[in-house]
VMD Tcl script that builds the backbone (N, CA, C; Angstrom):
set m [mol new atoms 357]
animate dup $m
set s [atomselect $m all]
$s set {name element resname resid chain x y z} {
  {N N UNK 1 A -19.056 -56.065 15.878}
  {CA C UNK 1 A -18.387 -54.935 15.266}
  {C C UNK 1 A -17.034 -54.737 15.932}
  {N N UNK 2 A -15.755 -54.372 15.416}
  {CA C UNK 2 A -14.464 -54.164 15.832}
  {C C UNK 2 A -14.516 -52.923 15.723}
  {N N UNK 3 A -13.941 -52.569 17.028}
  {CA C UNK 3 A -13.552 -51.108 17.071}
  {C C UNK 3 A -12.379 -50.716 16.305}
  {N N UNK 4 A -12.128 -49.657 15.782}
  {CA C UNK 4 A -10.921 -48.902 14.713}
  {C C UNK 4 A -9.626 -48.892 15.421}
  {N N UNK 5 A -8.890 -49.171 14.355}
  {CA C UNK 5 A -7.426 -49.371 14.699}
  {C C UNK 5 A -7.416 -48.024 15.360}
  {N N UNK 6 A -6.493 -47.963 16.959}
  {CA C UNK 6 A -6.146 -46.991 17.082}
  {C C UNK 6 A -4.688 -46.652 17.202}
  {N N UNK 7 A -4.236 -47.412 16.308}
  {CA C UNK 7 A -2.403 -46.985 15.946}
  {C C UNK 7 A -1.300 -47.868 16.271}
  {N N UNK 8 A -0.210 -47.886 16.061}
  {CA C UNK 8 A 0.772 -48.217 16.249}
  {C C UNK 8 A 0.974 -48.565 17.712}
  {N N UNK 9 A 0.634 -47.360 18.423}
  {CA C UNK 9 A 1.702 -47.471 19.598}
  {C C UNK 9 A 0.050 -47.749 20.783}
  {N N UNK 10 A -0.787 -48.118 20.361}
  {CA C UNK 10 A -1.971 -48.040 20.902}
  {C C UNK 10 A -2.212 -48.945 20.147}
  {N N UNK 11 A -3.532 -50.255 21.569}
  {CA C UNK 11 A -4.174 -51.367 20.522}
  {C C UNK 11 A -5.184 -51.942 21.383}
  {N N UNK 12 A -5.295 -52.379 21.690}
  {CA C UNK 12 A -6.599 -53.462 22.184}
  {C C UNK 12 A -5.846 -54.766 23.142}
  {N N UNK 13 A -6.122 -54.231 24.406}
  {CA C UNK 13 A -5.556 -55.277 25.069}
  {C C UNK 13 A -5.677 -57.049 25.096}
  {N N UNK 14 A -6.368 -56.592 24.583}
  {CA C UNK 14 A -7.270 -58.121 24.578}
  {C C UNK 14 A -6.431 -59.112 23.056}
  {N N UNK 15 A -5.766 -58.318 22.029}
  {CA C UNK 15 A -5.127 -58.530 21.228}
  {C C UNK 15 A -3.219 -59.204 21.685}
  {N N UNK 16 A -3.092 -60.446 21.322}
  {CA C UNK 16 A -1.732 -60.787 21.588}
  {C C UNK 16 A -0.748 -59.868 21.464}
  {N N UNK 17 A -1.005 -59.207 20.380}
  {CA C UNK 17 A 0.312 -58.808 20.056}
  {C C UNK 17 A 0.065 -56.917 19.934}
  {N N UNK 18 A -0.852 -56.949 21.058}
  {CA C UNK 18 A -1.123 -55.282 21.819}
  {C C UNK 18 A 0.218 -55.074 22.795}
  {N N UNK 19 A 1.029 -53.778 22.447}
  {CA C UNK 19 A 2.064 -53.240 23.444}
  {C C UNK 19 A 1.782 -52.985 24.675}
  {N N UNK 20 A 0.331 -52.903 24.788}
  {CA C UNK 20 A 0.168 -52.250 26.095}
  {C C UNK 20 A 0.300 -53.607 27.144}
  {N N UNK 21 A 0.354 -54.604 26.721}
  {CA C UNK 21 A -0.257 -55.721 28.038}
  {C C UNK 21 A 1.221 -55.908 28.566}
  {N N UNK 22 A 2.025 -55.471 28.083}
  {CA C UNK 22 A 3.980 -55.780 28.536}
  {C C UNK 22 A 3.702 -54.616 29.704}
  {N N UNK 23 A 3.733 -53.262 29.344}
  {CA C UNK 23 A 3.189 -52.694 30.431}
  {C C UNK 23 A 2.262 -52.818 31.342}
  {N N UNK 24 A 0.795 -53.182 31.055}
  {CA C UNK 24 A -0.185 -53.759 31.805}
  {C C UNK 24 A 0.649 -54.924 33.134}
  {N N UNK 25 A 0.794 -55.980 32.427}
  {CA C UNK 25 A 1.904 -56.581 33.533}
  {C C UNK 25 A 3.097 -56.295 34.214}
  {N N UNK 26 A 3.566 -55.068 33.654}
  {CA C UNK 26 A 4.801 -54.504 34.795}
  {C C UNK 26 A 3.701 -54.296 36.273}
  {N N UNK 27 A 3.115 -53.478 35.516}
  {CA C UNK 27 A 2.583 -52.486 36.642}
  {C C UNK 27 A 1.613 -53.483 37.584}
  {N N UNK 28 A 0.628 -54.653 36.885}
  {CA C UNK 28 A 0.088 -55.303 38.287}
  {C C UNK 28 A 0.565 -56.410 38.419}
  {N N UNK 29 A 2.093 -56.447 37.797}
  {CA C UNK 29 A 2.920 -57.811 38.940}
  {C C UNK 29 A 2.728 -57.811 40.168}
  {N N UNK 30 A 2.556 -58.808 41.498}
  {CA C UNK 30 A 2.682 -58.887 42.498}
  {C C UNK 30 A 3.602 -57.611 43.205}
  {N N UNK 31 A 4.839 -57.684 42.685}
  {CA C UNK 31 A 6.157 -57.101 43.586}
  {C C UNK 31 A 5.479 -55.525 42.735}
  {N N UNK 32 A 5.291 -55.602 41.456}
  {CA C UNK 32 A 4.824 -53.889 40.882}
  {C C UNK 32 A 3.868 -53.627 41.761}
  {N N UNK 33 A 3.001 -53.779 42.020}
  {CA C UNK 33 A 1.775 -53.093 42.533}
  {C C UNK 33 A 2.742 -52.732 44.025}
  {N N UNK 34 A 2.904 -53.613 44.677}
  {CA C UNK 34 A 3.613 -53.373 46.086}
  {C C UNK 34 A 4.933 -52.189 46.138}
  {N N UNK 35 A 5.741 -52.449 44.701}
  {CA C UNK 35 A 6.848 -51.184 45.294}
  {C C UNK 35 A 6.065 -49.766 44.807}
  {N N UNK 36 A 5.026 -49.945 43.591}
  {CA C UNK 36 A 4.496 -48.588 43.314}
  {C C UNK 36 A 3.578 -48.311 44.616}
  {N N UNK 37 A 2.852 -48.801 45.573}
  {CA C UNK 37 A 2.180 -48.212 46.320}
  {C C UNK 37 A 3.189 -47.975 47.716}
  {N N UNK 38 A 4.640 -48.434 47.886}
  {CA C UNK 38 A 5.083 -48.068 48.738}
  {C C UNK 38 A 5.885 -46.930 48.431}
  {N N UNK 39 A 6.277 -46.607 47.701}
  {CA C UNK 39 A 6.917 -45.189 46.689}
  {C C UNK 39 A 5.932 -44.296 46.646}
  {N N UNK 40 A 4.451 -44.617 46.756}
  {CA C UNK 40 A 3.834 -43.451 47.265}
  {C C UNK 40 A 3.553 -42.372 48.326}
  {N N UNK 41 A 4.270 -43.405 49.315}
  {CA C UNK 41 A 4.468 -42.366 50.621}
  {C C UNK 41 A 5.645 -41.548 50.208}
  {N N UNK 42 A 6.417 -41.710 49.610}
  {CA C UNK 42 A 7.145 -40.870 49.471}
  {C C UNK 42 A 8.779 -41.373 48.920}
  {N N UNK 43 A 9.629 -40.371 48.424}
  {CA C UNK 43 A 11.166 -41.366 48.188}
  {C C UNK 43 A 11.501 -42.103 49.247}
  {N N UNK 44 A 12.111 -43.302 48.685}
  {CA C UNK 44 A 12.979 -44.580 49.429}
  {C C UNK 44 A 13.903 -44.803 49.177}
  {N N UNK 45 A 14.941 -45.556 49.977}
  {CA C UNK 45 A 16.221 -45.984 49.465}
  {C C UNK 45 A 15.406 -47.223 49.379}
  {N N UNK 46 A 16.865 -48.148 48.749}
  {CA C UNK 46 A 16.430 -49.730 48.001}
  {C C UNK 46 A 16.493 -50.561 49.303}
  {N N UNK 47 A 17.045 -50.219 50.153}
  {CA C UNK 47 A 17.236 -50.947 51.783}
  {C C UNK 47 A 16.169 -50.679 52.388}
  {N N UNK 48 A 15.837 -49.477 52.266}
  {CA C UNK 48 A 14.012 -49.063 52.877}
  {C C UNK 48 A 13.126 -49.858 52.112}
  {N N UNK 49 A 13.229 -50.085 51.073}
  {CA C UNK 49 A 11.670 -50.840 50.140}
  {C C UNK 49 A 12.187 -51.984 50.281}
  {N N UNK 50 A 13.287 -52.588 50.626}
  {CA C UNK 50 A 13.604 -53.908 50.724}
  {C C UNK 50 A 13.191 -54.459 52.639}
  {N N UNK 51 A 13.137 -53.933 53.243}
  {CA C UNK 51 A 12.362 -53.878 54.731}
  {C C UNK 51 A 10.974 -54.146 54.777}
  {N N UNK 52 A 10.514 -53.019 53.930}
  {CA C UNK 52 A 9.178 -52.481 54.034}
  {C C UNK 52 A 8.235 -53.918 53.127}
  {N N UNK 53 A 9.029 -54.254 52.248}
  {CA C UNK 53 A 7.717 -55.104 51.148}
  {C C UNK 53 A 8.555 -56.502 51.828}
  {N N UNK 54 A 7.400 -57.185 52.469}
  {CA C UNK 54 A 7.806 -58.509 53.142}
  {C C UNK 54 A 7.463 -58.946 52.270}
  {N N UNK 55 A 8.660 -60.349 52.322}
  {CA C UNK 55 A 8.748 -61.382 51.314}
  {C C UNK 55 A 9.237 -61.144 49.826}
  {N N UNK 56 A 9.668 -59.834 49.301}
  {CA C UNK 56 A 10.463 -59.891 48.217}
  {C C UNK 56 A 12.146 -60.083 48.338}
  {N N UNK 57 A 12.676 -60.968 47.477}
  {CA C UNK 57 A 13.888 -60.974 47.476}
  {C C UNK 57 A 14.516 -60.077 47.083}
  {N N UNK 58 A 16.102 -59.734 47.234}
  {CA C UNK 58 A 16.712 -58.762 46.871}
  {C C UNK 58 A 16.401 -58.521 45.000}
  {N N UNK 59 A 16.843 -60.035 44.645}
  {CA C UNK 59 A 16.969 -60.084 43.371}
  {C C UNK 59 A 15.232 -59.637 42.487}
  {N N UNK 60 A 14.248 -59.773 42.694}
  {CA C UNK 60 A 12.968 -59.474 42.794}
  {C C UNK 60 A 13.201 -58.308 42.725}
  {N N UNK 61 A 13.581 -57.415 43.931}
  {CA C UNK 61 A 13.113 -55.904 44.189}
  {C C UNK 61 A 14.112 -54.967 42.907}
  {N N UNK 62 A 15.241 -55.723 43.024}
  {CA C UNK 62 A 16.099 -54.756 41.698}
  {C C UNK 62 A 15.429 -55.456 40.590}
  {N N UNK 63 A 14.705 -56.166 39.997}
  {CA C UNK 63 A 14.084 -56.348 38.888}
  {C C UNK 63 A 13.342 -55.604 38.838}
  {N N UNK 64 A 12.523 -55.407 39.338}
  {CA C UNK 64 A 11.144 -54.722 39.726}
  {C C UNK 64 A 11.361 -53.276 39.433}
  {N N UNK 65 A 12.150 -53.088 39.856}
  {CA C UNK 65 A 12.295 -51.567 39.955}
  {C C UNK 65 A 13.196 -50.662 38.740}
  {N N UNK 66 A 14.192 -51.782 38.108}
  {CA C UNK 66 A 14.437 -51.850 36.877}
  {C C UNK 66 A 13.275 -51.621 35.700}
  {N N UNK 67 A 12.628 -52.616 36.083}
  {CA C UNK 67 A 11.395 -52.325 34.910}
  {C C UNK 67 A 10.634 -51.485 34.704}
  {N N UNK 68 A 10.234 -50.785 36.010}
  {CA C UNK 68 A 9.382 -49.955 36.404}
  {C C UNK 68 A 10.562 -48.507 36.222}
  {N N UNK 69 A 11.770 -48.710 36.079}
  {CA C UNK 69 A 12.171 -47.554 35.742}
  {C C UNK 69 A 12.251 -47.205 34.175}
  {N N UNK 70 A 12.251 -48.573 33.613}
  {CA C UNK 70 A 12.502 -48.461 32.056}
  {C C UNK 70 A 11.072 -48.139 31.453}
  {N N UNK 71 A 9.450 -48.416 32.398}
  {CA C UNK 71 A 8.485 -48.076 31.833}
  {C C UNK 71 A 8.163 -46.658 32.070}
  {N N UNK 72 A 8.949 -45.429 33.407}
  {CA C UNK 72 A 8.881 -44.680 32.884}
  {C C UNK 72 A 7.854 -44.028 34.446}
  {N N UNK 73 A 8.025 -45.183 35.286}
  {CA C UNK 73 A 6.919 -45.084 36.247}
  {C C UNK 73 A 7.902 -44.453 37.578}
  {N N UNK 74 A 9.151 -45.202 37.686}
  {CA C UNK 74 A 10.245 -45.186 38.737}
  {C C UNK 74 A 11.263 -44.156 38.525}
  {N N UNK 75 A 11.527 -43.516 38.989}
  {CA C UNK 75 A 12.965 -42.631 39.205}
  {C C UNK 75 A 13.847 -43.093 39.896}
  {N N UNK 76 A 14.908 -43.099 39.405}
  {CA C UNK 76 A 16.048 -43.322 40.468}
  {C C UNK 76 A 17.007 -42.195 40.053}
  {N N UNK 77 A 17.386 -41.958 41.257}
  {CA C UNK 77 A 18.590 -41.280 41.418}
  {C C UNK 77 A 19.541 -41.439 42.508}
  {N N UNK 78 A 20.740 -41.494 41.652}
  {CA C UNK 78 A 22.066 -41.905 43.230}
  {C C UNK 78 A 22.870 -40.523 43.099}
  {N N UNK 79 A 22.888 -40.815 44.939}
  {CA C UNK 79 A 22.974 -39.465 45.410}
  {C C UNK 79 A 24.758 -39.418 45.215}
  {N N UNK 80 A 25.620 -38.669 45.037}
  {CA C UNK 80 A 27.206 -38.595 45.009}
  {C C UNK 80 A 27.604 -38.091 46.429}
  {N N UNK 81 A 27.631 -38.719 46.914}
  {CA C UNK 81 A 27.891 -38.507 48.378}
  {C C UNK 81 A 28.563 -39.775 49.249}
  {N N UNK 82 A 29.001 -39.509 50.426}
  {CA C UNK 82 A 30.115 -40.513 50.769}
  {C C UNK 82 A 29.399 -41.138 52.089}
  {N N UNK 83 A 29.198 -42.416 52.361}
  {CA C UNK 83 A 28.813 -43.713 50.896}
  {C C UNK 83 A 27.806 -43.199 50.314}
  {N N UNK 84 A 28.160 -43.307 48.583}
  {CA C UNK 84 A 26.548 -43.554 47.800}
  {C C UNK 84 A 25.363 -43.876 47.958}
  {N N UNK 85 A 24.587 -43.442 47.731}
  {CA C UNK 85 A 23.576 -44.001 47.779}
  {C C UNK 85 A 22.387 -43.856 46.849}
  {N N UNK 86 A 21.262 -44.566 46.624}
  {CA C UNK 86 A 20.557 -44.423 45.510}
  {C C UNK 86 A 19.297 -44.239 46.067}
  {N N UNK 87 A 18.613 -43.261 45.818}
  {CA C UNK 87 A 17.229 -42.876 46.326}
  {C C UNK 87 A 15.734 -43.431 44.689}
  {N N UNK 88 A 14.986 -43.882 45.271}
  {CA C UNK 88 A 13.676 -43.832 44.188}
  {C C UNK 88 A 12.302 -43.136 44.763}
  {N N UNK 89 A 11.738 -43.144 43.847}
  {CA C UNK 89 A 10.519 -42.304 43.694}
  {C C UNK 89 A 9.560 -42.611 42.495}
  {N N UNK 90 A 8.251 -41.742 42.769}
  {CA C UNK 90 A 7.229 -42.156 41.560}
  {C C UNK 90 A 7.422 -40.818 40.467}
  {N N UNK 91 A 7.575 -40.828 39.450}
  {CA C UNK 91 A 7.519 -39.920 38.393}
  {C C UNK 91 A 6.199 -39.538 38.247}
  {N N UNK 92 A 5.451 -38.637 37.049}
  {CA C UNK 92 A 3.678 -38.128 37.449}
  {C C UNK 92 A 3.191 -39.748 37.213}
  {N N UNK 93 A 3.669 -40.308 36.209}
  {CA C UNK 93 A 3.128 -41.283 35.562}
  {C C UNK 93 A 2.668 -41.890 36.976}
  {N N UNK 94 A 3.968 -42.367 36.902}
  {CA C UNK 94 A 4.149 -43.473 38.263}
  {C C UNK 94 A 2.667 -42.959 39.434}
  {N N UNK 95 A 2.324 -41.950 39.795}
  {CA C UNK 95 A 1.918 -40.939 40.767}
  {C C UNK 95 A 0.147 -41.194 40.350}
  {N N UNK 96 A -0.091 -41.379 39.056}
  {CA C UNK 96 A -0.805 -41.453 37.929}
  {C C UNK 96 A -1.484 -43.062 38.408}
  {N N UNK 97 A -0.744 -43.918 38.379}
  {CA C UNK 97 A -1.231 -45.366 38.309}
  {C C UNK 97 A -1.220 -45.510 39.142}
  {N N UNK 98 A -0.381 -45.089 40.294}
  {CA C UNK 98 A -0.785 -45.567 41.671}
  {C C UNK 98 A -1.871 -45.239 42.056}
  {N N UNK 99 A -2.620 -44.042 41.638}
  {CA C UNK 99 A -3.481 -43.402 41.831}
  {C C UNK 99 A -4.438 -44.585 41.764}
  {N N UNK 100 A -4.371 -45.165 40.854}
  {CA C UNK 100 A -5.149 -46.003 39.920}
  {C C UNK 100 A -5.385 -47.561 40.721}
  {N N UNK 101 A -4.236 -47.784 41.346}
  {CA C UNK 101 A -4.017 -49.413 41.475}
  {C C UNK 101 A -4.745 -48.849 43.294}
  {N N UNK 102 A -4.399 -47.760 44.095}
  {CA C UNK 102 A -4.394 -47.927 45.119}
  {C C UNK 102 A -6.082 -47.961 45.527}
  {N N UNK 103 A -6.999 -47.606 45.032}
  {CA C UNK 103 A -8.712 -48.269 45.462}
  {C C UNK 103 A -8.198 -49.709 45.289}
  {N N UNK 104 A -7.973 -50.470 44.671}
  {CA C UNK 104 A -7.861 -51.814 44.060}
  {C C UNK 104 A -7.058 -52.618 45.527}
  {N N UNK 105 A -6.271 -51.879 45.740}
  {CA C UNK 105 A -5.430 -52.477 46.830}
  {C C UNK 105 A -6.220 -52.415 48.216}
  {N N UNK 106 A -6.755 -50.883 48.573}
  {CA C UNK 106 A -7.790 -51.293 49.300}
  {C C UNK 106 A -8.930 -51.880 49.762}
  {N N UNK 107 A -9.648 -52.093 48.331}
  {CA C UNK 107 A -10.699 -53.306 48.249}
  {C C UNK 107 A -10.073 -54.314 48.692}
  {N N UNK 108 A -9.334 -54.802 48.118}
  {CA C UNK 108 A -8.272 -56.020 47.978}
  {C C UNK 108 A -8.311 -56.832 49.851}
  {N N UNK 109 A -7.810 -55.536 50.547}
  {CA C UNK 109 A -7.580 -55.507 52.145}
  {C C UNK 109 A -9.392 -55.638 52.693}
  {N N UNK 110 A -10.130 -54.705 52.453}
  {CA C UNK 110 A -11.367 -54.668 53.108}
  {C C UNK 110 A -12.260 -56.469 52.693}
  {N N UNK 111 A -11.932 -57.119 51.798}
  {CA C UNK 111 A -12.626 -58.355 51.515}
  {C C UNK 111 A -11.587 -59.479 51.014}
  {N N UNK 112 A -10.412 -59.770 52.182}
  {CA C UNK 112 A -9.925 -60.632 51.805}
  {C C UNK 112 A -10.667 -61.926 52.810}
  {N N UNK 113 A -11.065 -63.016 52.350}
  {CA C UNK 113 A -11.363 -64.141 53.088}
  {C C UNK 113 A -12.936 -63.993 52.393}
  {N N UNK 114 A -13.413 -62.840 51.928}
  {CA C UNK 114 A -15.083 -62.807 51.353}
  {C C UNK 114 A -14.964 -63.851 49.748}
  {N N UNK 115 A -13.794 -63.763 49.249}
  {CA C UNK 115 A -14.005 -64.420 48.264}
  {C C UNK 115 A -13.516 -65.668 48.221}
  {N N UNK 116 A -12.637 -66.486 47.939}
  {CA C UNK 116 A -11.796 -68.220 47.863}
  {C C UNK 116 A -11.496 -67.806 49.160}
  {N N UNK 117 A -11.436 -68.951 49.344}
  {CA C UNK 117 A -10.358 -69.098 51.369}
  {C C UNK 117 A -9.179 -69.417 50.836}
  {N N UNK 118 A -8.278 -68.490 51.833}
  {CA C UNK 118 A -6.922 -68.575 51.842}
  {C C UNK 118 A -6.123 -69.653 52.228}
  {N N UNK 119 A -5.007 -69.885 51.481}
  {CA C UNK 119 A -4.277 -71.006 51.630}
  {C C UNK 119 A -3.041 -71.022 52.062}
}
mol reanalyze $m
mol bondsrecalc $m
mol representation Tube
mol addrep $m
């Protein structure tokens, strides 16, 4: 049995050509999951989350955070002040999924090596 269309802007992930899985993959890209759970401690500059998340490149972290601002998850704001500067943060959404991803991340830590051995 198929469950009922539930609209336009809503679909069935499991469906190719469902909107939600473009979002689905912002949010548990490698570098997504990592800048949304470090934006949970609180606002950052892009030099702070670029310290803090080892091993992303510059070019990586302004993608990342691009996307995550266009899905609605990221805030940015640059401050007018001398030098500029640009501060980010989680919006509710954003506040919302982290909520969401961060058990996942801690499992993640409590049983790494319990499942494939690391390479």
């Amino acid at each position: 049995m198929n469950p009922p269309d539930s609209g336009p802007l809503r679909g069935q992930v499991l469906s190719a050509d469902c909107p939600s899985r473009r979002l689905l993959g912002d949010i548990t890209s490698k570098w997504g999951v990592l800048v949304l759970i470090c934006l949970d401690r609180g606002t950052l500059r892009w030099s702070e989350l670029l310290r803090t998340i080892g091993g992303i490149s510059e070019k990586m972290l302004a993608q990342t955070l691009r996307t995550l601002e266009e899905d609605g998850l990221v805030l940015r704001e640059a401050r007018p002040v001398v030098p500029p500067y640009v501060e980010y943060s989680l919006t509710e959404q954003g506040r919302q999924v982290t909520g969401l991803l961060l058990p996942l991340v801690e499992w993640a830590q409590d049983h790494v090596g319990e499942t494939a051995p690391l390479t």
